[in-house]
C-alpha positions, 0 to 999 in steps of 0.5 A: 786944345786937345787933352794930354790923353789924346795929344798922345795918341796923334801919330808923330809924324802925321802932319800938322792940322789947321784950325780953320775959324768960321766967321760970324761964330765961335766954331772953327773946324780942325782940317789937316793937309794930305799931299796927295799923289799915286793912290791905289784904291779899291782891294785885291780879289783874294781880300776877305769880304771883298765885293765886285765894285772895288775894283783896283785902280791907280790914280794921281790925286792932288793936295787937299785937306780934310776934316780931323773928326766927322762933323759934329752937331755944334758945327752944324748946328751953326748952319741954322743959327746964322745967315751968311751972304750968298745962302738963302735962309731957305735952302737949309733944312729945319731943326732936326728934331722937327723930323726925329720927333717921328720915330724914338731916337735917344736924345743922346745922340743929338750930344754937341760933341757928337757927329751930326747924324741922320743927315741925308747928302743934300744937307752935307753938301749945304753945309759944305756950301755954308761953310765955303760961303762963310770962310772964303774957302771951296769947302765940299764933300770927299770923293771917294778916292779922297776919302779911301786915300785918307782913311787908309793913311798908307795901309794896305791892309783890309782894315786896321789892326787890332780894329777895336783900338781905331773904330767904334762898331758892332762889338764894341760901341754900347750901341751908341754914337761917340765923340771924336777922339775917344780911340787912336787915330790913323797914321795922318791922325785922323779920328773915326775913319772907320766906324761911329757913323757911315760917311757921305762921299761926294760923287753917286752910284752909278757917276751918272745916277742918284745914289749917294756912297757911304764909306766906313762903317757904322757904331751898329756895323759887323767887323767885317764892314769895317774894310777901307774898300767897302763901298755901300750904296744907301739902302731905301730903307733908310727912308721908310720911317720918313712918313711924309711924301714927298720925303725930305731930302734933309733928313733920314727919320730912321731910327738907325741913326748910322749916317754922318760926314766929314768935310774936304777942303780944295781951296784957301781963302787967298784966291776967292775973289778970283775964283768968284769972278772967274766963276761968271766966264763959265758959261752953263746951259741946259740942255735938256730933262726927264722924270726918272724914278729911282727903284729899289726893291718895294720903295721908290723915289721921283727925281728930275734928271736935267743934262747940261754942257758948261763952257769955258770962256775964259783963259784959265785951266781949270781942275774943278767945276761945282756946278748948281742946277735949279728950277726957274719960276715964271718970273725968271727967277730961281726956285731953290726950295718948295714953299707951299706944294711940298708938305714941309716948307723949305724941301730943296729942289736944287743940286750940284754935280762936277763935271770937272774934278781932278779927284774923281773916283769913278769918271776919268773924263771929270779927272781932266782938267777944263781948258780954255775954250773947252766944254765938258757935259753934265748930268744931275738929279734934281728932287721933284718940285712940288710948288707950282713953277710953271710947267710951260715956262721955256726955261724952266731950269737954269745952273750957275757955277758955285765954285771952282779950283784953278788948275796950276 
């Protein structure tokens, strides 16, 4: 129950949120439903600020939930603490203090209450899994489309106005992080859209490269970040304090500590058995793979590009596609996470990507739905694996459908 204080400040016509219990914990998750519908999303030339990649563009979106507040650290804390079917203990990063121990990062920033920050988008996206695994649902990341529909709740404008009363940045943070809450919501009473922390989206930069989006600005940003349309592309600087090689890709050891998340909802619970037996008539097939390294500026980063095509051989149209690629071992069998080659145990070798999502911000292709009979091709990125899996084996990677929305 929220305090009087803040009841008042929930918009009276924003709509009614659901508090979505996790099984097997005492944590639940505060969502609220948005309808949907014409979106225009990006900012006209003449916007302040305005770079060239927010181009205007009008989509249709569908109905889904979202997150009230960012993630907090004890509901992501819950990730390590319990062990649900279907998420191997491996495929989760460890504590966050074995990584913040390296650089001097204030213990109040590691608060309950806070959002969880210093995440790197491979654990939003395991969490999001956890969390779909543990209540029945298709829980993920937004899109950017979701999320700038979500943030602007039906502004026009560049930013919220007076901006202090809705974001915590620059001017007026006392260079910290906050709790949820603690300034007005926007018009769909949702907390923090700008500021506190940068939030992860769903889809990279470039659609066809490795380069995770964040939205919203951060507790240490200038005002003039704080636009609903900016779009910022994780600098590598971000890793340079990560002393390790190769770095994780569950946690940023920078000391900047600017980077958060709050989770989408696209599926209840009511059709989990179907979409879990469904997701066995998608038929995935890789095709092929190439080292690619990601360069900007003096820094670097290796990556395994693995392209496929999944089919659909069932009798159902579908609007979404969560597709998880991995390596296979000699003995045929998946390779989630470095044991031994990588020098942290536990470093995924795993990802996920969508061909299909009626949501997408940047890929038109992936807004159509996947009929029966219908193939559609991906591409994703896959951390290098370090242990030693058998370069000779014929089959090296192989993908599974982990969920799916059925087209209505």
């Amino acid at each position: 129950m929220l305090p009087l204080a803040l009841l008042l400040f929930i918009p009276q016509d924003a709509p009614a949120s659901e508090k979505i219990e996790i099984p097997g914990t005492k944590l639940s998750i505060e969502m609220v439903p948005l309808k949907g519908g014409p979106a225009k999303i990006g900012s006209p030339e003449e916007e302040k600020g305005r770079r060239k990649d927010e181009a205007i563009r009008e989509l249709a979106l569908q109905p889904f939930q979202i997150g009230r507040s960012k993630v907090t650290w004890a509901e992501f804390n819950g990730y390590f603490e319990t062990k649900p079917a279907g998420v191997d203990a491996v495929t989760r990063p460890t504590r966050a203090t074995a990584f913040f121990g390296q650089v001097e990062i204030p213990s109040h920033f590691l608060d309950l209450k806070r959002p969880v920050t210093n995440v790197r988008w491979h654990s939003a996206m395991g969490y999001c899994w956890w969390l779909s695994v543990k209540t029945g649902r298709y829980f993920r990341l937004p899109t950017e489309a979701e999320w700038e529909y979500a943030a602007r709740a039906g502004s026009t404008a560049a930013a919220p106005e007076p901006l202090g009363d809705y974001a915590w940045y620059r001017d007026n943070s006392d260079e910290r992080t906050h709790n949820g809450g603690e300034r007005k919501p926007n018009a769909f009473g949702l907390y923090d859209t700008l500021g506190n922390l940068w939030e992860y989206t769903l889809e990279p930069y470039p659609v066809t490269g490795y380069g995770p989006v964040v939205r919203g600005g951060c507790w240490n940003s200038p005002a003039a970040e704080l636009r609903f349309a900016h779009r910022q592309q994780i600098p590598m600087e971000w890793f340079e304090a990560d002393p390790n090689r190769p770095r994780s890709v569950w946690w940023l050891t920078s000391n900047g500590i600017s980077q958060g998340f709050r989770v989408v909802c696209v599926a209840d619970a009511s059709d989990q058995k179907e979409r879990e037996a469904y997701a066995s008539r998608l038929e995935v097939k890789i095709l092929g793979n190439k080292e690619k390294e990601l360069v900007i500026g003096k820094s670097n980063s290796l990556f395994m590009q693995v392209t496929g095509e999944i089919k659909n051989a069932g009798d159902r149209a579908l609007d979404e596609v969560e597709v998880m690629v991995y390596y296979m071992n000699p003995k045929g069998q998946p390779h989630l996470a470095d044991l031994t080659g990588a020098n942290k145990p536990g470093q995924a070798t795993f990802s996920k990507c969508w061909p299909v999502l009626a949501n997408s911000y940047g890929d038109p292709a992936a807004r159509v739905p996947l009929k029966p009979g219908g193939s559609r091709a991906f591409s994703v990125d896959l951390p290098l694996t370090f242990d030693d899996v058998g370069t000779e084996v014929a089959n090296q990677w192989s993908g599974r459908v982990t969920n799916l929305k059925f087209a209505k």
